[in-house]
SEKEDREN-661624 format. One record per residue (C-alpha): residue number from 1; residue in three letters; x, z, y. Coordinates in steps of 0.02 Angstrom, whole numbers, plus 50000, padded with zeros to 5 digits. Example, Ala and Ser with C-alpha at 12.3 -4.5 7.8 and 13.67 -1.06 7.14 Angstrom:
num, residu, u, w, v
1, Ala, 50615, 50390, 49775
2, Ser, 50684, 50357, 49947
This chain:
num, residu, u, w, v
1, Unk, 50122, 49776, 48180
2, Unk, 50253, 49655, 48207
3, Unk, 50131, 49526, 48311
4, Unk, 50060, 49675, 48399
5, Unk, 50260, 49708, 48464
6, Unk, 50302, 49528, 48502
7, Unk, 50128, 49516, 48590
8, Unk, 50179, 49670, 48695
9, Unk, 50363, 49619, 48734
10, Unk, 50299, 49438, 48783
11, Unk, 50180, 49537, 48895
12, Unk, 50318, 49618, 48975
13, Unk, 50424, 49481, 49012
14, Unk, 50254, 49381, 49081
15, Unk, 50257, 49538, 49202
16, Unk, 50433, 49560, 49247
17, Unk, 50415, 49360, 49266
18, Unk, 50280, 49374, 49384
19, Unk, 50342, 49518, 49463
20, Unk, 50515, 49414, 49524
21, Unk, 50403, 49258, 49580
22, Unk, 50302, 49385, 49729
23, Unk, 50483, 49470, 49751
24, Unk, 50547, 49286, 49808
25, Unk, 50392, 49219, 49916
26, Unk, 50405, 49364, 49992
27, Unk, 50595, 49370, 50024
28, Unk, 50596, 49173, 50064
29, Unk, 50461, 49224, 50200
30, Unk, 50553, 49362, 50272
31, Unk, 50705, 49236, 50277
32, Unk, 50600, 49110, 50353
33, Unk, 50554, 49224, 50504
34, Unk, 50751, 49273, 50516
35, Unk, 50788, 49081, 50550
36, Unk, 50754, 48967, 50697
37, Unk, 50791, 48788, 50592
38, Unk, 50700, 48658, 50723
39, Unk, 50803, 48535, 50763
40, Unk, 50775, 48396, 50929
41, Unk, 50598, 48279, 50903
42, Unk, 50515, 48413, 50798
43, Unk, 50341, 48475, 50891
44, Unk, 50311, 48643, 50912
45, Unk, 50123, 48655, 50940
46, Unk, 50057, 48817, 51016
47, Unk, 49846, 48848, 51021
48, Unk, 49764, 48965, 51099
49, Unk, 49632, 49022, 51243
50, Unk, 49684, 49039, 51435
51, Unk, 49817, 49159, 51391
52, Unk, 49922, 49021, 51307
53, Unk, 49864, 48885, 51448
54, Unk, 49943, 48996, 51585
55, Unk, 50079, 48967, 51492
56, Unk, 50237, 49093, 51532
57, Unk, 50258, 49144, 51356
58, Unk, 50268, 48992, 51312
59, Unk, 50410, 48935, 51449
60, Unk, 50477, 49102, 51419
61, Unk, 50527, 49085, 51240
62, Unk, 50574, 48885, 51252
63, Unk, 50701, 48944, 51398
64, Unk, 50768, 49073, 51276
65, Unk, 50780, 48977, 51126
66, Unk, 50857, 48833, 51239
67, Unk, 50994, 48931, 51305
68, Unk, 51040, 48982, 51130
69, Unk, 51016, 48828, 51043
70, Unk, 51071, 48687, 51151
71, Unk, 51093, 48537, 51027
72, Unk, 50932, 48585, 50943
73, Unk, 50788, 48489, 51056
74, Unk, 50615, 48518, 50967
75, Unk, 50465, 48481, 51089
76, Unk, 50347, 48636, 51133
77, Unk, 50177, 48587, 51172
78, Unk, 50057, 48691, 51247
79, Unk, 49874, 48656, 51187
80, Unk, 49785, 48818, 51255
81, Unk, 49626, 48801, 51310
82, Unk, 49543, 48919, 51416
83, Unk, 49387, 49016, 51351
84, Unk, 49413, 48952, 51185
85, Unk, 49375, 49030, 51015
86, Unk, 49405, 48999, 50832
87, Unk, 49226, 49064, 50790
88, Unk, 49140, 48955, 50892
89, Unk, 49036, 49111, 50979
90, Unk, 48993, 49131, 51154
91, Unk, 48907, 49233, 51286
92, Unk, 48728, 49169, 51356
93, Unk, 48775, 49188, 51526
94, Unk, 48964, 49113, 51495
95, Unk, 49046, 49073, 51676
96, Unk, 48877, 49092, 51733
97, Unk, 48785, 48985, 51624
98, Unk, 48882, 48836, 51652
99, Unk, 48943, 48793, 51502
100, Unk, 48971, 48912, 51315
101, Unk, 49158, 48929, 51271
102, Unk, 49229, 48777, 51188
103, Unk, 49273, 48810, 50999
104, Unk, 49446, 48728, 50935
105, Unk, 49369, 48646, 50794
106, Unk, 49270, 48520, 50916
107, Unk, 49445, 48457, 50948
108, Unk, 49570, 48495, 50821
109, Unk, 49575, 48348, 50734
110, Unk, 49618, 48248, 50902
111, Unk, 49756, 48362, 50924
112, Unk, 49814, 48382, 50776
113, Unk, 49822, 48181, 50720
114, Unk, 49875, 48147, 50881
115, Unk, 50019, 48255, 50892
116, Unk, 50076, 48291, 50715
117, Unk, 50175, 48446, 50748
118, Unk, 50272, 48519, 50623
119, Unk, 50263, 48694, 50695
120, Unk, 50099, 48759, 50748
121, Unk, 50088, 48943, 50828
122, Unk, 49905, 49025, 50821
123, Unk, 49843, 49134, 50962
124, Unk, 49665, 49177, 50956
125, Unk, 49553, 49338, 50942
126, Unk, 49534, 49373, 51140
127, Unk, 49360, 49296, 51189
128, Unk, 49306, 49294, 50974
129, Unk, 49209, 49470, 50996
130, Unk, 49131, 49389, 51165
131, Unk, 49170, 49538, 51255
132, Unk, 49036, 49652, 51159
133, Unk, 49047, 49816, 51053
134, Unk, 49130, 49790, 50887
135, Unk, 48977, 49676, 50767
136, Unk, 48998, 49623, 50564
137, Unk, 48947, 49476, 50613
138, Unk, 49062, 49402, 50739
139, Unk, 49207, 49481, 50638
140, Unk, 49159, 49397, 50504
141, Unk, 49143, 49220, 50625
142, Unk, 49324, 49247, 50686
143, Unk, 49398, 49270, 50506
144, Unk, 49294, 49113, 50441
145, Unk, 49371, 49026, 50580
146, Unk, 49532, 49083, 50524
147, Unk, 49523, 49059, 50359
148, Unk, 49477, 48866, 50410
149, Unk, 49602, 48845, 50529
150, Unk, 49735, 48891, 50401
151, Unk, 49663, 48754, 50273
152, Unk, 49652, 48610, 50415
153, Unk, 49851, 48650, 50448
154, Unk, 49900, 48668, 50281
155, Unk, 49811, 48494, 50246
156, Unk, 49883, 48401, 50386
157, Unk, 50060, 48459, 50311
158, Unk, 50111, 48576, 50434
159, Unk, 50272, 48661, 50387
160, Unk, 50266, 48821, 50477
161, Unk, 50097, 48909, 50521
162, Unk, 50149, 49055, 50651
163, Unk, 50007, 49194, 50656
164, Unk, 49978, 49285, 50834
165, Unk, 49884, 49442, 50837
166, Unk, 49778, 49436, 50984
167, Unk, 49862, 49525, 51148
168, Unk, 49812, 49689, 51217
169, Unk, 49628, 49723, 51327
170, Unk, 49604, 49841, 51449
171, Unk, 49462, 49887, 51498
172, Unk, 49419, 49916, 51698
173, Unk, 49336, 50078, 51660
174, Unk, 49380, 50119, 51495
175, Unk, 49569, 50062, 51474
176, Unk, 49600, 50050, 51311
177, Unk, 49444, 50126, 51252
178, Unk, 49342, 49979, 51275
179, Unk, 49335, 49803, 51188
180, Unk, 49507, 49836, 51149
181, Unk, 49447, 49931, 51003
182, Unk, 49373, 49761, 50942
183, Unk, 49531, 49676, 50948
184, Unk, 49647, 49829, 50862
185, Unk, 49529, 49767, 50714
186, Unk, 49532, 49599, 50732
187, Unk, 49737, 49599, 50743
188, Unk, 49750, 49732, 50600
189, Unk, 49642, 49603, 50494
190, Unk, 49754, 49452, 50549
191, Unk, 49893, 49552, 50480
192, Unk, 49827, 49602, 50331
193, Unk, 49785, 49418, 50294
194, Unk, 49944, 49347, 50332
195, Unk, 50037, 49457, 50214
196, Unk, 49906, 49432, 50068
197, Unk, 49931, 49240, 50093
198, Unk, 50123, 49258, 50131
199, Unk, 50106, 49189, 50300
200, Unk, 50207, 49218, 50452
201, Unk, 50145, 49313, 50579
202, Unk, 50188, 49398, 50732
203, Unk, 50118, 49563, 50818
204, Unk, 50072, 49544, 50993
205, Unk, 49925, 49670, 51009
206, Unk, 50023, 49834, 50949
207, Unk, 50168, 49820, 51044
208, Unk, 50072, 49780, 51219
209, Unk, 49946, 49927, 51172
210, Unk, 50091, 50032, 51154
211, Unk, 50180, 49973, 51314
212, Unk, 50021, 49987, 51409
213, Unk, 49975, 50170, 51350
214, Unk, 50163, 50230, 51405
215, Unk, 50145, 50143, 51575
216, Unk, 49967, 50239, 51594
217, Unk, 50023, 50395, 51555
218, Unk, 50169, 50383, 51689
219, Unk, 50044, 50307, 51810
220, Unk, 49857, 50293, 51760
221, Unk, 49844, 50146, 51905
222, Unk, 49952, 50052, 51785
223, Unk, 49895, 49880, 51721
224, Unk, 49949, 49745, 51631
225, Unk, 49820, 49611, 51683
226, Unk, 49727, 49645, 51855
227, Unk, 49576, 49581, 51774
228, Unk, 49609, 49663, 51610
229, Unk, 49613, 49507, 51521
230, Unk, 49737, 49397, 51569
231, Unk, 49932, 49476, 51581
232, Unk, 50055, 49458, 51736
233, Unk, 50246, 49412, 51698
234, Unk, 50262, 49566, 51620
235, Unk, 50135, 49569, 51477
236, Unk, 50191, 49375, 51442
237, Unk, 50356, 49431, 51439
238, Unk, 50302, 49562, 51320
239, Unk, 50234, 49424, 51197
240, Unk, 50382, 49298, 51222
241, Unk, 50505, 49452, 51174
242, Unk, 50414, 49493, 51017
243, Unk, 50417, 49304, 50964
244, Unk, 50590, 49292, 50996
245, Unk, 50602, 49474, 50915
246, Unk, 50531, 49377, 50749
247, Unk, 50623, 49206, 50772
248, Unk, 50802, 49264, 50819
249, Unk, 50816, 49457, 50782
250, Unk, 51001, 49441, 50843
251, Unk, 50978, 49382, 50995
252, Unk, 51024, 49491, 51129
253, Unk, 50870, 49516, 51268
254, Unk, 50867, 49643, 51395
255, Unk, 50708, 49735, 51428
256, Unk, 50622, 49653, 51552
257, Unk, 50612, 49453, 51610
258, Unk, 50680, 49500, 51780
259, Unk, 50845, 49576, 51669
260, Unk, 50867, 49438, 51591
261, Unk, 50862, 49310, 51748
262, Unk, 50966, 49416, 51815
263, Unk, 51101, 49456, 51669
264, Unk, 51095, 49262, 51637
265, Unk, 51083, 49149, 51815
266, Unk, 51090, 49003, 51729
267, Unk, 50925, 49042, 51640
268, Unk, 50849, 49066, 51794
269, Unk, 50860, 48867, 51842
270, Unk, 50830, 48833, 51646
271, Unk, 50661, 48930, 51674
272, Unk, 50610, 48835, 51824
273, Unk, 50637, 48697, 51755
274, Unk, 50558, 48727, 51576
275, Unk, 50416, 48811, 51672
276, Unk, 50374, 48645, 51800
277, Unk, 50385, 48545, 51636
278, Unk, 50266, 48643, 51538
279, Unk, 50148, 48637, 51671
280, Unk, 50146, 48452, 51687
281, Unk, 50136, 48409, 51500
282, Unk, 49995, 48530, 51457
283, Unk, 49874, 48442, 51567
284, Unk, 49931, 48275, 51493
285, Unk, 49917, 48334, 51317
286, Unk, 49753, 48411, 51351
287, Unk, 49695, 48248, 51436
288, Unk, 49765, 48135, 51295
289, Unk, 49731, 48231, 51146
290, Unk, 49513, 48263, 51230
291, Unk, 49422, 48439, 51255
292, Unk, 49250, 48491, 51292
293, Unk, 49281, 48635, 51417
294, Unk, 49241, 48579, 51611
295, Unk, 49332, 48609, 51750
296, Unk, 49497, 48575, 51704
297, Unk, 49645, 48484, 51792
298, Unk, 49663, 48303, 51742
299, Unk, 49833, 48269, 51655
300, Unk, 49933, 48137, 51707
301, Unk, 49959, 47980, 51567
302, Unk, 50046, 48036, 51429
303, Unk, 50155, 47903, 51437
304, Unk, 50202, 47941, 51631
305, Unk, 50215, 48135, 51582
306, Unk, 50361, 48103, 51451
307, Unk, 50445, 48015, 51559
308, Unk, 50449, 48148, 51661
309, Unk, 50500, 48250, 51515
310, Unk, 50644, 48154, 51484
311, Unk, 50707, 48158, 51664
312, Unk, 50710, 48374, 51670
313, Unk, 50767, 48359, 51484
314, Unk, 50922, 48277, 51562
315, Unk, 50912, 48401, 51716
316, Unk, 50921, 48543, 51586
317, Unk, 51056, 48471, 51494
318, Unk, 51175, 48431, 51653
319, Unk, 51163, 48656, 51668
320, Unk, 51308, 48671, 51520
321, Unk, 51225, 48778, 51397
């Protein structure tokens, strides 16, 4: 009788013990998302499809953490790649037959060894259901993809994995009826797996499916991206603010991008210059670090493109933030 109580009370204390250690991942990742600890020479890598090579949302939320943190100097790199997917699907007829849709992992070791970050933001999910009805299959491709991704990060030692939910679709005839659907399970899945893992990870796709069903109802012309796919100012602004949302909850933003240019006019020349910078060192990453996808803009040297880097990094310090 005695064993059978000490058995039971060591039981209970294995619990409680158990219980406290997922109470602190848990509250150490919820910290971790309230912080913003990079500090100048760290590399903040960003990958993603076309949405993340147009690149605003990126610009948009280097500008903002910039003007708030103007000792700290990390690098963002953008290392979208248009028509890209984690699953490594793609349409028959993809830009007309020309050429399928590059997969990251046919380059992710380039980038990856050749850059080193220590901060890597994932934005994928877009063009991983090709475009088609909702299919077990290709769900199941994008989440292997995932699940691999995550393991190739954690074993090149990055610190800080940043999840992205994919952003919103809208369908030409169907609005948000269309392959949206697809990607409201893809992003609910991408959140589900984050928490189970304790990873970090943001919420694009709600938010901009809630911003674009508002807008509709006041005006059913109302779009986000002309061609449904890829968003104006105002759906990257829409991603940038819930990053920021995530990285600096107490950091004041005003609703819109145009507010905050506006409220802030030395942000607008920060922007400018952040943007014109971003623009040049993408190509020159991409070009340095190798891709399969045709058809895009040759980079400048590396070397030549961080010089260049360090001249507007001077221009941007010379505004007095």
């Amino acid at each position: 009788m005695l064993n059978l109580l000490l058995t039971t009370k060591k039981m209970r204390v294995l619990s409680l013990l158990f219980c406290l250690s997922l109470w602190y991942v848990q509250a150490v990742g919820q910290k971790q998302g309230k912080q913003f600890p990079w500090n100048g020479g760290q590399k903040v890598l960003f990958l993603g499809n076309s949405i993340t090579y147009a690149g605003q949302y990126v610009a948009m939320t280097e500008s903002l953490f910039l003007s708030s943190h103007p000792k700290k100097k990390p690098q963002f790199i953008n290392s979208g790649l248009p028509s890209e997917t984690v699953s490594g699907l793609s349409e028959p007829n993809h830009a007309e037959g020309k050429f399928p849709r590059p997969c990251l992992f046919d380059r992710l070791d380039n980038v990856l060894d050749k850059i080193n970050p220590e901060v890597v933001f994932v934005c994928y999910g877009m063009n991983d259901g090709i475009y088609l009805p909702f299919d077990s299959t290709r769900f199941e491709a994008y989440k292997n993809g995932i699940i691999r991704l995550q393991k190739r990060l954690a074993d090149q030692g990055v610190k800080r994995i940043i999840w992205m939910t994919p952003p919103v679709q809208d369908d030409l005839k169907l609005r948000l009826n269309g392959y949206n659907k697809v990607l409201d399970r893809y992003a609910e899945w991408l959140i589900g797996y984050a928490k189970e893992h304790y990873g970090e990870v943001i919420d694009l796709h709600l938010p901009m499916r809630q911003y674009l069903e508002a807008g509709i109802k006041k005006d059913p012309q109302f779009r986000l991206a002309a061609d449904g796919v890829h968003p104006g100012e105002l759906g990257h602004w829409l991603m940038a603010r819930e990053i920021v949302k995530h990285l600096m909850p107490d950091f004041s933003i005003a609703s819109t991008w145009e507010d905050n240019l506006r409220d802030k006019p030395k942000l607008r020349q920060l922007y400018a210059l952040v943007l014109k910078r971003q623009t040049i060192m993408k190509d020159a990453w991409l070009t340095f670090t190798g891709h399969k996808r045709p058809g895009l803009a040759k980079g400048i040297p590396l070397e030549d493109a961080l010089k260049s880097y360090d001249v507007m990094q001077e221009e941007i310090n010379n505004l007095g933030f």
